[in-house]
ROLO-71717 format. One record per residue (C-alpha): residue number from 1; x negated, y, z. Coordinates in Angstrom, 1 decimal. Example, Ala and Ser with C-alpha at 12.3 -4.5 7.8 and 13.67 -1.06 7.14 Angstrom:
BEGIN
+-------+--------+--------+--------+
! gukol !      x !      y !      z !
+-------+--------+--------+--------+
!     1 !  -12.3 !   -4.5 !    7.8 !
!     2 !  -13.7 !   -1.1 !    7.1 !
+-------+--------+--------+--------+
END
This chain:
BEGIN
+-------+--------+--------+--------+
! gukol !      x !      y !      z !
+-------+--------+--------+--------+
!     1 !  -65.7 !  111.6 !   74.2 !
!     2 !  -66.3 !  112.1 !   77.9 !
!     3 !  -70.2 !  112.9 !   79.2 !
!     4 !  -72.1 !  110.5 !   80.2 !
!     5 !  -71.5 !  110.9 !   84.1 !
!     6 !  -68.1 !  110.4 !   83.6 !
!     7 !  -68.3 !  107.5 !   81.5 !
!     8 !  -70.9 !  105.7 !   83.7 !
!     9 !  -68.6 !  106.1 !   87.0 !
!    10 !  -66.0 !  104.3 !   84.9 !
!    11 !  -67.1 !  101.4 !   83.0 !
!    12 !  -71.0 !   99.6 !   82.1 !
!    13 !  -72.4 !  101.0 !   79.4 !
!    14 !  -75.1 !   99.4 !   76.4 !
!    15 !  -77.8 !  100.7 !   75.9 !
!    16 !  -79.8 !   99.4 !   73.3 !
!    17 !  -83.2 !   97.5 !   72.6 !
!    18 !  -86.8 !   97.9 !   71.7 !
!    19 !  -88.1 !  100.7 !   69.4 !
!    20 !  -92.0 !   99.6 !   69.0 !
!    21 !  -91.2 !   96.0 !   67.7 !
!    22 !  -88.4 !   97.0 !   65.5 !
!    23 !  -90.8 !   99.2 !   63.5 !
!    24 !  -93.6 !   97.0 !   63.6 !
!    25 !  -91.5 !   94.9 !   61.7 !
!    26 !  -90.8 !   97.4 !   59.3 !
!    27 !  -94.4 !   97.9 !   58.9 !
!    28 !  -95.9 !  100.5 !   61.7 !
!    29 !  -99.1 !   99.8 !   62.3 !
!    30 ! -101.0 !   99.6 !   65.6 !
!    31 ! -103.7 !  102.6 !   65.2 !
!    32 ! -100.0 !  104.9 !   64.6 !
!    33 !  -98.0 !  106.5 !   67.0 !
!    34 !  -93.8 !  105.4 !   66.3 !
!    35 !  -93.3 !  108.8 !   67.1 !
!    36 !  -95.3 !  110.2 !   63.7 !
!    37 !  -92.7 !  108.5 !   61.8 !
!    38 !  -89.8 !  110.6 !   63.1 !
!    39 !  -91.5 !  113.3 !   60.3 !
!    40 !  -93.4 !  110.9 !   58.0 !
!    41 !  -90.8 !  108.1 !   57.6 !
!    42 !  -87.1 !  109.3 !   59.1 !
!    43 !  -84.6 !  106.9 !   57.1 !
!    44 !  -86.7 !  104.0 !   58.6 !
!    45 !  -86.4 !  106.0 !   62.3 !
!    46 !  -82.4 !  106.4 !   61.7 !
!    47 !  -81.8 !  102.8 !   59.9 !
!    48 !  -83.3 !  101.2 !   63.5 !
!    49 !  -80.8 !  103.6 !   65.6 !
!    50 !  -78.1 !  102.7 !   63.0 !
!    51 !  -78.9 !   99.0 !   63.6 !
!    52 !  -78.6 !   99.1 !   67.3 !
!    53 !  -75.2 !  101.5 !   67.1 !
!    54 !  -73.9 !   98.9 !   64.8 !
!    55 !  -74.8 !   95.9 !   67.6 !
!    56 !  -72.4 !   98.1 !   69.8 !
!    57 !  -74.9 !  100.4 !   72.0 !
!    58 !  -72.9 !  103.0 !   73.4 !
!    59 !  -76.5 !  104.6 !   74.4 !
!    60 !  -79.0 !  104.9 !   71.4 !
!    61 !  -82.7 !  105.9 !   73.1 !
!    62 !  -84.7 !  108.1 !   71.0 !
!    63 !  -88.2 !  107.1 !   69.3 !
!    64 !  -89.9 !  109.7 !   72.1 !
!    65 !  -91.5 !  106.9 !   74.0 !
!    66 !  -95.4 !  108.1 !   74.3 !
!    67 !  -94.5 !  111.2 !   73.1 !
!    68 !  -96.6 !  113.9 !   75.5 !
!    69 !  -99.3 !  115.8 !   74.3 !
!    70 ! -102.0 !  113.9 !   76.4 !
!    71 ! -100.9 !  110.5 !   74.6 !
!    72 ! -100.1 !  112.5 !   71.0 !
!    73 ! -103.9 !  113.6 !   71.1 !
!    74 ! -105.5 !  110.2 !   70.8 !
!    75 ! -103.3 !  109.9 !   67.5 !
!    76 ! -104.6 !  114.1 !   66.6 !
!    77 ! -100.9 !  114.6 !   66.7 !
!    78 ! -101.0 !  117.3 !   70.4 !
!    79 ! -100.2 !  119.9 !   68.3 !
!    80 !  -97.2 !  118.3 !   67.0 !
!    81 !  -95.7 !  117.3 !   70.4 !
!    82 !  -92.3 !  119.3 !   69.8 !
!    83 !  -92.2 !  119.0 !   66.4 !
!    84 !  -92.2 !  115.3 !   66.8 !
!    85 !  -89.9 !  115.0 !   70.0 !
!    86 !  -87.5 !  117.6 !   68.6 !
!    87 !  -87.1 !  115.3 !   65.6 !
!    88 !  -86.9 !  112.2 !   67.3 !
!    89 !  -83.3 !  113.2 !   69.5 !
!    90 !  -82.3 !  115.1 !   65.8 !
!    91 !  -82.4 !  111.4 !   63.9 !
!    92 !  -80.5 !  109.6 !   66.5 !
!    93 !  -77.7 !  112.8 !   66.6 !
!    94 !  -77.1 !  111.9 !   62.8 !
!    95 !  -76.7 !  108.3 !   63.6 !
!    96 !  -74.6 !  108.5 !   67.0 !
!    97 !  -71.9 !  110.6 !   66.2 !
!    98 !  -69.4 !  111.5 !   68.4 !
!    99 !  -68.8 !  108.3 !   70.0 !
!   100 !  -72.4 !  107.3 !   71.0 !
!   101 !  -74.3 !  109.3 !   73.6 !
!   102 !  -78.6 !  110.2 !   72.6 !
!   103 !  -80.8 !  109.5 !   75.5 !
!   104 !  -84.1 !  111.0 !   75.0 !
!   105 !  -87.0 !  108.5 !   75.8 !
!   106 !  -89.7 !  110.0 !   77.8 !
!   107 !  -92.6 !  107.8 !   79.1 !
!   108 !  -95.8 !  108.3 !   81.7 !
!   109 !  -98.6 !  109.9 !   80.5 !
!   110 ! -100.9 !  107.2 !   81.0 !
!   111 ! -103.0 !  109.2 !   83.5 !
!   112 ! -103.8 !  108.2 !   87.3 !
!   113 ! -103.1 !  110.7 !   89.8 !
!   114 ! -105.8 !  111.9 !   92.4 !
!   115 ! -107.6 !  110.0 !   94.0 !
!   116 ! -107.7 !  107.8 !   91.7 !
!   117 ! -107.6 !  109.3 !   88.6 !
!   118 ! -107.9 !  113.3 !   87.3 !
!   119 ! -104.4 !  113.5 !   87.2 !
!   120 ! -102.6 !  116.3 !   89.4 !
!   121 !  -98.6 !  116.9 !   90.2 !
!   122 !  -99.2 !  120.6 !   88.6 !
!   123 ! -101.1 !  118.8 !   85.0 !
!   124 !  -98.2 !  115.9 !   85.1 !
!   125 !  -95.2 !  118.5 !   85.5 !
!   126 !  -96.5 !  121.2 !   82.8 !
!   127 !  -96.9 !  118.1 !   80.5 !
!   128 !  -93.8 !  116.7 !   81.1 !
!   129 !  -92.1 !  120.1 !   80.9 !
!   130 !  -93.5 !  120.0 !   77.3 !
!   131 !  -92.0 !  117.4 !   75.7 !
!   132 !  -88.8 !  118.1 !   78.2 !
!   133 !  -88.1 !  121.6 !   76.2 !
!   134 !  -88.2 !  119.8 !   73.0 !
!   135 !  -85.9 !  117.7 !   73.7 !
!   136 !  -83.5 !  119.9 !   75.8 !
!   137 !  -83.7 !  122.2 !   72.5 !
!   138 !  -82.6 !  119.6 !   69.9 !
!   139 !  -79.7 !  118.8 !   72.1 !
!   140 !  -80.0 !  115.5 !   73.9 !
!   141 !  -77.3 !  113.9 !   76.4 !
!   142 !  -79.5 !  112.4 !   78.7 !
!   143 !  -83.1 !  112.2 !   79.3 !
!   144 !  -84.5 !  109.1 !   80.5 !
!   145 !  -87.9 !  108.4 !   82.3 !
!   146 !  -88.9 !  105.0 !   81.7 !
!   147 !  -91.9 !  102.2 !   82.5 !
!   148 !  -93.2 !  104.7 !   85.3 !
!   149 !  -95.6 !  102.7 !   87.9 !
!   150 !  -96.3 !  105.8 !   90.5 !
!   151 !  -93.3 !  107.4 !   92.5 !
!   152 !  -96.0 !  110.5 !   92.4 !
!   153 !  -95.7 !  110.9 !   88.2 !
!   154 !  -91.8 !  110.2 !   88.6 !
!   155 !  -91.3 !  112.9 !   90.9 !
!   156 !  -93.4 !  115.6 !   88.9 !
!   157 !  -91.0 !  114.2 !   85.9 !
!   158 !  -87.7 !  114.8 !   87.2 !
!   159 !  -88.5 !  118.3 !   88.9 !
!   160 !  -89.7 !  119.3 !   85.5 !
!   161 !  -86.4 !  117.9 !   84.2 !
!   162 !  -84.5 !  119.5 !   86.6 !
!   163 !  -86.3 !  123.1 !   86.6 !
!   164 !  -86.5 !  122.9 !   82.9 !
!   165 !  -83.1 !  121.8 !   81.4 !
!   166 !  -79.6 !  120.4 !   82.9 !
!   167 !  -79.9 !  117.2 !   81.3 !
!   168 !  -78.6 !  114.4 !   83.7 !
!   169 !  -82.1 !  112.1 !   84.7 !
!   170 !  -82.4 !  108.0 !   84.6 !
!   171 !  -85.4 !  107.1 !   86.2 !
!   172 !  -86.8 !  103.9 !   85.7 !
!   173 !  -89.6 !  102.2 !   86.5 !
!   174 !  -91.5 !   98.9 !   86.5 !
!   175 !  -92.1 !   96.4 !   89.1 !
!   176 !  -94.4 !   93.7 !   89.7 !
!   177 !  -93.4 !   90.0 !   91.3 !
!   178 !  -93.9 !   92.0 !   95.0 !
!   179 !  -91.2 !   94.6 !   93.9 !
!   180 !  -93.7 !   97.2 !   93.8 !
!   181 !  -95.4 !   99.3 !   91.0 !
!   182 !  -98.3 !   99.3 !   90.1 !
!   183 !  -99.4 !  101.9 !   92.4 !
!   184 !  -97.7 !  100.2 !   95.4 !
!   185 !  -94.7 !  101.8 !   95.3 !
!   186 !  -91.6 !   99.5 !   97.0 !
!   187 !  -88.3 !   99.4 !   94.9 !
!   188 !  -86.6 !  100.7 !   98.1 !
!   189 !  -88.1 !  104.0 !   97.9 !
!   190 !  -88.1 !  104.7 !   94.5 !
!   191 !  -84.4 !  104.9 !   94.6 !
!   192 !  -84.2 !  106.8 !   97.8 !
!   193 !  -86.6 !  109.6 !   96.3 !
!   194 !  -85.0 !  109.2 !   92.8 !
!   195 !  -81.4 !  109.7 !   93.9 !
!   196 !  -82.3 !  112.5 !   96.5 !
!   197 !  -84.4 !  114.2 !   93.7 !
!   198 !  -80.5 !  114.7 !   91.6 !
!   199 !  -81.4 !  112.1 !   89.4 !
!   200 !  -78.1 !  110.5 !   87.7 !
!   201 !  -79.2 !  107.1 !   87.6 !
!   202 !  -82.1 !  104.8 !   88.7 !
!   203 !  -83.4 !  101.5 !   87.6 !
!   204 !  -85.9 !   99.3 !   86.0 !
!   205 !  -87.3 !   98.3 !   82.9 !
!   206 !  -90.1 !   96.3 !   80.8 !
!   207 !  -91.9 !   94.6 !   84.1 !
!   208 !  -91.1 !   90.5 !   82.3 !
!   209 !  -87.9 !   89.1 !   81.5 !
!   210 !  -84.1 !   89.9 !   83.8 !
!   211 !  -85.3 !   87.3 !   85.8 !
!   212 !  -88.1 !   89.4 !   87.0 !
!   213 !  -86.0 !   92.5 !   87.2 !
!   214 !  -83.0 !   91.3 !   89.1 !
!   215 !  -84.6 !   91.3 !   92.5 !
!   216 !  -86.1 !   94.9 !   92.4 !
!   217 !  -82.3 !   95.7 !   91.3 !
!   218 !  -80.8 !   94.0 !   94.6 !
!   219 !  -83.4 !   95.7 !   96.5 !
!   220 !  -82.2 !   99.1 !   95.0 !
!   221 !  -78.5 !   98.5 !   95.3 !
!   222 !  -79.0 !   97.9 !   99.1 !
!   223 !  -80.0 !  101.9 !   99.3 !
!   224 !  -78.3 !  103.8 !   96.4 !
!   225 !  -75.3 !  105.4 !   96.3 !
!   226 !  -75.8 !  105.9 !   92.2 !
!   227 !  -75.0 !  103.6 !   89.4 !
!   228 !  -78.3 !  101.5 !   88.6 !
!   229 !  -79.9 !  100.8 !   85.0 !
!   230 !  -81.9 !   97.6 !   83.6 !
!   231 !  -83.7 !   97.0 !   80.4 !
!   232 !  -85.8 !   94.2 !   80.6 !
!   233 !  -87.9 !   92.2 !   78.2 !
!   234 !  -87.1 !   89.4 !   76.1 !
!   235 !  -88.7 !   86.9 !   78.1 !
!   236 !  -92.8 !   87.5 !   78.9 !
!   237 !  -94.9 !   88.2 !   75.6 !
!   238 !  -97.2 !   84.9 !   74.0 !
!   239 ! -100.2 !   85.4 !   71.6 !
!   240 !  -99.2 !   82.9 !   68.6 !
!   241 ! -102.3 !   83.3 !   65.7 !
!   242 ! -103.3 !   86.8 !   66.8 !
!   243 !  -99.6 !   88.3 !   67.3 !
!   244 !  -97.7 !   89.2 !   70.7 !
!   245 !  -94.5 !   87.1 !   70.3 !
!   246 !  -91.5 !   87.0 !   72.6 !
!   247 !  -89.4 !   83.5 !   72.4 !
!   248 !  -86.9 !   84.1 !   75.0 !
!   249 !  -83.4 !   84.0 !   73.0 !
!   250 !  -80.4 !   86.5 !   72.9 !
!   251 !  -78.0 !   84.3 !   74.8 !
!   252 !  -80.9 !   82.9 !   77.5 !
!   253 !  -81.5 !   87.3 !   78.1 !
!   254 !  -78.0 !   88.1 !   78.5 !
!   255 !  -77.1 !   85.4 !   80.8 !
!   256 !  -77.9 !   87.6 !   83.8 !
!   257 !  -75.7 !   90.0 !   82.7 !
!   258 !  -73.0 !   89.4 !   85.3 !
!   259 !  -75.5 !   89.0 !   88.0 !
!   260 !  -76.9 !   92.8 !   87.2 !
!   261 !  -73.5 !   94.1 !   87.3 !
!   262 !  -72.5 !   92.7 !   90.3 !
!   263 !  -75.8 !   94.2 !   91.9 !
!   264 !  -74.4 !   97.7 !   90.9 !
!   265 !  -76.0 !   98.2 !   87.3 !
!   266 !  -73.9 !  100.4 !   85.3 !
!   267 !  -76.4 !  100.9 !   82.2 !
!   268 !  -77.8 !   97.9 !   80.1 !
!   269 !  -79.7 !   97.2 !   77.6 !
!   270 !  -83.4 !   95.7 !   76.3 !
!   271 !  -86.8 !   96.6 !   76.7 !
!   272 !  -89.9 !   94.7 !   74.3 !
!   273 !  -89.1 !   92.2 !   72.1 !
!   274 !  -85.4 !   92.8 !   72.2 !
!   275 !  -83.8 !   93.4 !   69.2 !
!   276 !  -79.9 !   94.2 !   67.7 !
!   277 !  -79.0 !   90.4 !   68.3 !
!   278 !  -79.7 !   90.8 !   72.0 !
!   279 !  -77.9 !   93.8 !   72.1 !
!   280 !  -75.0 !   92.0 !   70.6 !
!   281 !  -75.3 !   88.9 !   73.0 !
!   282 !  -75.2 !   91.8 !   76.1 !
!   283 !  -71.7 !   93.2 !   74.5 !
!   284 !  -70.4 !   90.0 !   74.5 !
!   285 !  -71.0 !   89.4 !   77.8 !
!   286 !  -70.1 !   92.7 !   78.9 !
!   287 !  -66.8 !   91.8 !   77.6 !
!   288 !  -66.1 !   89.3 !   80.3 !
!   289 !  -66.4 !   91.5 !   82.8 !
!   290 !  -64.5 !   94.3 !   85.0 !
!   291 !  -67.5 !   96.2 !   86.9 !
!   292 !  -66.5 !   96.4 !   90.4 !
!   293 !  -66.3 !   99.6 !   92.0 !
!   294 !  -69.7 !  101.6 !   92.9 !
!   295 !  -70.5 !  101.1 !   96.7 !
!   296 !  -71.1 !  104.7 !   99.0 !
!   297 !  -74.5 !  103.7 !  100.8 !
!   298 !  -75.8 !  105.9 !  103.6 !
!   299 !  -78.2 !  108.9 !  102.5 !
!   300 !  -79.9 !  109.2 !  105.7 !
!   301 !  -83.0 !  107.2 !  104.8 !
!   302 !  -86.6 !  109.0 !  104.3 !
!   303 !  -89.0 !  106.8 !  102.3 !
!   304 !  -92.6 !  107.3 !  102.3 !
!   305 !  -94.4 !  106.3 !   98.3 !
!   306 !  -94.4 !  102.7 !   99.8 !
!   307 !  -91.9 !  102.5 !  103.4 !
!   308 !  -88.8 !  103.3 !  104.0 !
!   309 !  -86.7 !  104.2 !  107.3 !
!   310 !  -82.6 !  104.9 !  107.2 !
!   311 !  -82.2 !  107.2 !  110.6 !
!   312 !  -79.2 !  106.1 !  111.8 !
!   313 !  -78.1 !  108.8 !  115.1 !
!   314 !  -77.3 !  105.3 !  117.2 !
!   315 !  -80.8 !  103.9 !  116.1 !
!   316 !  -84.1 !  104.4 !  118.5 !
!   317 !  -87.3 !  104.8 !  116.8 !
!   318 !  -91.1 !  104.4 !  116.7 !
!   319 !  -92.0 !  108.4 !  115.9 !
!   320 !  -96.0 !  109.4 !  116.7 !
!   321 !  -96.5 !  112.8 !  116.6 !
!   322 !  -99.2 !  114.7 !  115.2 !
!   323 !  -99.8 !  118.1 !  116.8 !
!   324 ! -101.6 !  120.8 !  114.2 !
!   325 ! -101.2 !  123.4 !  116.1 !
!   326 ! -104.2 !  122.9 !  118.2 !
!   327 ! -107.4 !  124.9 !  116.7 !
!   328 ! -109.5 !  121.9 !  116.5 !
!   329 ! -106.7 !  120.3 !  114.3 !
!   330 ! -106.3 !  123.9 !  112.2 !
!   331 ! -109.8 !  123.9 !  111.4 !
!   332 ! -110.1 !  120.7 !  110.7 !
!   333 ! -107.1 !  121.6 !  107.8 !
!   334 ! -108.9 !  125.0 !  106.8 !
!   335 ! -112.0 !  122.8 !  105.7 !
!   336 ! -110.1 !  119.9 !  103.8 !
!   337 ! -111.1 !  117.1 !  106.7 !
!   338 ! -108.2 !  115.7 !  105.9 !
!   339 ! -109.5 !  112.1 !  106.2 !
!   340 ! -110.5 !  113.0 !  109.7 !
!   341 ! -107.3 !  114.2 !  110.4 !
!   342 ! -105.4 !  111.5 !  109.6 !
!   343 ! -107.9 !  108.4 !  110.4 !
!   344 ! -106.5 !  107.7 !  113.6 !
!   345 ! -102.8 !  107.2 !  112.2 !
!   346 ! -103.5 !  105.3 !  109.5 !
!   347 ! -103.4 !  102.3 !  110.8 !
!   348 ! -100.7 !  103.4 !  113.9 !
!   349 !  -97.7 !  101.3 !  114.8 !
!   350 !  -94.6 !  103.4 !  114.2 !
!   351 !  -91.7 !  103.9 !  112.1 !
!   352 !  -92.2 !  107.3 !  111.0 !
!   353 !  -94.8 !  110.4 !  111.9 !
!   354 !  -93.9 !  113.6 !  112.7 !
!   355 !  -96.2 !  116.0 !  111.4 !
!   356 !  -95.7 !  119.4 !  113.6 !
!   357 !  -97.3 !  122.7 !  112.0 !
!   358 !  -95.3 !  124.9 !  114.5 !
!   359 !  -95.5 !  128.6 !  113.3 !
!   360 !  -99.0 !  128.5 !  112.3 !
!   361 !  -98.9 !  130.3 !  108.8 !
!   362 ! -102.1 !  128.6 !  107.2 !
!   363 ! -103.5 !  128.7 !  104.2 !
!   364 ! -105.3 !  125.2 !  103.1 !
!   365 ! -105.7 !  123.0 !  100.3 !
!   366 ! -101.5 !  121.4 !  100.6 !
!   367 ! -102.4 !  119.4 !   97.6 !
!   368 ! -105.6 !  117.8 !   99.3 !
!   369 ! -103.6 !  117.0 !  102.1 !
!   370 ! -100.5 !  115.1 !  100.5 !
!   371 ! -102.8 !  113.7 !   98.3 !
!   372 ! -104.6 !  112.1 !  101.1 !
!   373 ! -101.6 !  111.2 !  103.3 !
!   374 ! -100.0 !  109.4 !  100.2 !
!   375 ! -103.4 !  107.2 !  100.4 !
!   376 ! -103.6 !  106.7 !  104.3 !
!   377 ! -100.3 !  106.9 !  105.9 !
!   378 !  -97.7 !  104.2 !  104.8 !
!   379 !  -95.1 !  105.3 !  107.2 !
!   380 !  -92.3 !  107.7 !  106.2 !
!   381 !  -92.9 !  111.7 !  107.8 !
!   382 !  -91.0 !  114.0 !  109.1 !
!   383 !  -92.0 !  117.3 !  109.2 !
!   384 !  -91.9 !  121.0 !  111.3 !
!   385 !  -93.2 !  123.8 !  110.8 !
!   386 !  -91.6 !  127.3 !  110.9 !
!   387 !  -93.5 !  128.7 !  107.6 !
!   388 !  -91.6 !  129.1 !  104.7 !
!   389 !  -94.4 !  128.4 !  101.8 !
!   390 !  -96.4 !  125.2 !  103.5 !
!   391 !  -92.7 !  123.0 !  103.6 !
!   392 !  -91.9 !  124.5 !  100.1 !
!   393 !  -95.3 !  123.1 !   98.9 !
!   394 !  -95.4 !  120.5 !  101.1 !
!   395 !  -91.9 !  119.4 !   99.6 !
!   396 !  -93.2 !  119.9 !   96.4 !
!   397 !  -95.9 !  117.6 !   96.0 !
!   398 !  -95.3 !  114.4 !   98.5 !
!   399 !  -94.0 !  111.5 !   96.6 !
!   400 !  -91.5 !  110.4 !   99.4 !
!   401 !  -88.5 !  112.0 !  101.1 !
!   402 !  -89.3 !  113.7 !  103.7 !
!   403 !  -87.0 !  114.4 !  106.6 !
!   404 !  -87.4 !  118.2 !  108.1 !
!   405 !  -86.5 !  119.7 !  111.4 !
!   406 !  -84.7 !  122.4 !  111.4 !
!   407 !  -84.3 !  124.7 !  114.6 !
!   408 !  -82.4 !  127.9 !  115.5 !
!   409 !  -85.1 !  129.9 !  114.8 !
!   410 !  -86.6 !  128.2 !  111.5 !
!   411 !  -86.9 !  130.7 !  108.7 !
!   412 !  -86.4 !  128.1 !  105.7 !
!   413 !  -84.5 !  128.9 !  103.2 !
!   414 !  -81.8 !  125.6 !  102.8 !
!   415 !  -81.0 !  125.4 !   99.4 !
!   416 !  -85.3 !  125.3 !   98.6 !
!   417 !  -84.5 !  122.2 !  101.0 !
!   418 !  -82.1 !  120.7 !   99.0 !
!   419 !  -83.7 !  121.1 !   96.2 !
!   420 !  -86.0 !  118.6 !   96.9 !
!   421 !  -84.0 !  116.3 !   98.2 !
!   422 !  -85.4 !  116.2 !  102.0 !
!   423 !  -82.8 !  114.8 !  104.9 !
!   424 !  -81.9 !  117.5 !  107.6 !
!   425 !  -83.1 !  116.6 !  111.1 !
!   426 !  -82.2 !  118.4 !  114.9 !
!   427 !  -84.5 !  118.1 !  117.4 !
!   428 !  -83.7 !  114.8 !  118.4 !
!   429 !  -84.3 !  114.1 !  115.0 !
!   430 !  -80.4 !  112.8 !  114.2 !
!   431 !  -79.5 !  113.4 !  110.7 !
!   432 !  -78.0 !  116.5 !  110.1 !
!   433 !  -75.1 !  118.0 !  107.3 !
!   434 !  -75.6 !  120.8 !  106.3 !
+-------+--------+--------+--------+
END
């Protein structure tokens, strides 16, 4: 069998359905994590991976949904958080075979990042790396990041990925009616950070029914250059006598099928309340079709958590600049006035801003500053600055790409760059290849 990449580029692959349901049915209850019965109950774990091979996934999703320490604890289970993730990819390696790739499940933490929450980029990335190691250990094809509503969590999740294993990345998250997450995040830019980040694929799940997926798709397709993945709900949930209940049928669900693939989705399958016979209904649909080729989009766009801006060399923009090279403005970072400094650009009329450090080798509180730009400015930013360790953790911790200057003189080291997935800018800020 191919790897996954491969197979992706060349036809639309299945994915299956919905894991918490399915055992709820076979009698989880609501005060357990699933994930406690990849050791307490495995034949039940493999018969549901069984079911949806059988349907015709060619992508089974482990039972690794919640699985990160912080969500484990609630259940007194933190201290088996490999244990548990280690047996959930094990279970659906014993069911897949050799024709049927395992894509390790791997969900938000359930924590709100600064400022509004205690959550940090350095907390969210050793927690992710966590689970990630198990997972990477017991030999999974693919790791995906699914029902993520900040760009900010998504971004510590595939740099742990990335840093931690070579597993190729789906990230997917959920969208409200607005095509935005929860935390405000457009669909625009979660693709342009995603796919400049190395991740393999990018989508959406959970959110409603494929009716309320299909336009944060379009709005994806228009910027990626990467094949797209959906797994929506059956339908929105109903409470019938005191259960959730989801009445949209199999053949209703996979009548957007076409529509999806036509909008560049390579990967699909079902979220809640989906179950083998949707899966089934998907295949048959599937079957129908020849998925057209993927389209090359442009790379040069920079995206801010909530904006984004393709710089196109024949294109004149609306760049402010903010100068911190001036003392008042480098005291103003030394004591974390942050607010101050940005207040008078946060509600500016501009395209991008250019934040300019020049050569000023300063040592302030990076994270309070992103932290506070993510909150104020909407705009994309493009940065300059000749030191080597503010762009690195600038780079690090902004949940946008960021588009960098880069001069003669500049002592940056490129492939740190490229790493995170920043565009290259000249001076006249035209995208650069480098």
């Amino acid at each position: 069998m191919s790897g996954f990449l491969s197979s992706i580029l060349e036809k639309v692959l299945l994915y299956d359905g919905s894991k918490g349901v399915m055992l709820q049915m076979k009698g989880l209850k609501g005060s357990e994590a699933a994930e406690s019965w990849n050791l307490s109950k495995p034949e039940e774990v493999k018969s549901l991976y069984r079911a949806y091979k059988e349907a015709g996934s060619d992508v089974i999703q482990t039972n690794t949904f919640p699985g990160n320490r912080i969500t484990l604890e609630k259940h007194s289970l933190g201290d088996k958080t490999y244990q548990l993730n280690f047996a959930g990819v094990k279970l659906a390696q014993e069911v897949a075979g050799e024709d049927t790739y395992v894509a390790a499940s791997v969900g938000p933490t359930g924590r709100m990042f600064e400022p509004a929450g205690d959550l940090t980029f350095d907390k969210a990335y050793d927690i992710f790396k966590e689970q990630l190691r198990a997972i990477d250990d017991a030999g999974a094809d693919i790791v995906n990041f699914e029902t993520f509503t900040d760009l900010n969590e998504m971004r510590a999740a595939i740099l742990a990925a990335k840093e931690t294993t070579g597993l190729p990345v789906i990230a997917s998250l959920t969208f409200n009616e607005n095509c935005r997450t929860l935390s405000g995040n457009s669909a625009e830019a979660c693709a342009i950070v995603c796919q400049s980040l190395g991740a393999a694929v990018v989508g959406a799940n959970c959110s409603g029914g494929p009716d309320s997926l299909m336009e944060p798709i379009r709005k994806m397709y228009a910027v990626a250059s990467i094949p797209l993945a959906v797994k929506a709900n059956a339908g929105l949930p109903e409470l019938v006598k005191g259960e959730t209940v989801y009445k949209q049928k199999p053949e209703q669900f996979s009548s957007y099928t076409k529509e999806f693939v036509e909008n560049g989705v390579r990967l699909i399958g079902g979220c809640c309340g989906t179950t083998p016979e949707f899966i089934k209904a998907l295949k048959e649909e599937l079957s129908k079709l020849q998925a057209p080729d993927l389209q090359v989009r442009s790379t040069s766009g920079i995206a801010s958590p909530f904006n984004h801006l393709d710089m196109v060399n024949s294109q004149e923009y609306s760049v402010k600049t903010l100068s911190l090279k001036e003392d008042s403005m480098v005291e103003m970072l030394k004591n974390g006035d942050f607010y101050g400094l940005l207040l008078n650009y946060k509600s500016e009329t501009m395209d991008a801003l250019l934040m300019d450090f020049g050569d000023k080798d300063l040592a302030f509180d990076v994270w309070g500053l992103v932290t506070n730009i993510s909150f104020l400015i909407k705009k994309p930013l493009i940065i300059k600055s000749e030191s080597t360790e503010l762009v690195d953790k600038f780079l690090r911790y902004y949940p946008g790409r960021v588009g960098v200057v880069i001069s003669e003189d500049m002592k940056l080291s490129l492939s740190q760059l490229k790493h995170y997935g920043c565009l290259f800018l000249n001076e006249n800020l035209e995208p650069m290849a480098i």
